[in-house]
Structure formats: C-alpha cells, structure tokens
C-alpha positions in Angstrom: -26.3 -4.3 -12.6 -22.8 -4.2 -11.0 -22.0 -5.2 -7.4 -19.8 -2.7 -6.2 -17.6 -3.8 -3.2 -16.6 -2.2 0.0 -12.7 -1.1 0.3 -12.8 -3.9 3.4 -14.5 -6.3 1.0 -11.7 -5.7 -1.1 -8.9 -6.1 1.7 -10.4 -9.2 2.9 -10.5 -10.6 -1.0 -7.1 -9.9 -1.4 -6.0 -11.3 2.0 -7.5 -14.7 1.6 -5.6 -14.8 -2.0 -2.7 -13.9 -0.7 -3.2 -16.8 2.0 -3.1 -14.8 5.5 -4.3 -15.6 8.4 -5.5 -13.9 12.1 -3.3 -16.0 14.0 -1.3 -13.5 16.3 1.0 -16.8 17.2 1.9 -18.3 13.4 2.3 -13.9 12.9 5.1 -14.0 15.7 6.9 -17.5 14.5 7.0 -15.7 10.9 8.1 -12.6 11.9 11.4 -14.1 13.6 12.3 -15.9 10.6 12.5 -12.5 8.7 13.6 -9.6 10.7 16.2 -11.3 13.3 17.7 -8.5 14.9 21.4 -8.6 16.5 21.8 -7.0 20.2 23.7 -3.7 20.4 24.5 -1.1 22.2 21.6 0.9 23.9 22.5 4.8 22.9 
C-alpha cells in the first residue's frame, strides 16, 4: 500500500532539504545580505 502525503507534508520535506529554518532573526540578517536597497527619492 502507498502512503500518500499531504501538500504540507510535502512543503515541510522539501524545506528541511533545502536547510530552512523559522527563525524570523537569521530570515532578517539574510535578507540584508541579498536585497540591499540604496535610498532615493520619495515620488
């Protein structure tokens, strides 16, 4: 018989391979290393 798994099952899989965590802090210090935005000009 096959196990069938849940579409959150399957997120949750795929997020642990793909090494991700919950932490909203180590999110934030990644974040910033990848979109660094410049200051402008408010329209």
């Amino acid at each position: 018989m096959t196990e069938s798994k849940s579409q959150t099952d399957k997120f949750k899989e795929a997020a642990r391979e793909a090494e991700c965590d919950e932490d909203e802090a180590r999110w934030d210090e990644r974040l910033k290393k990848v979109a660094k935005a410049k200051p402008g000009k408010a329209e």
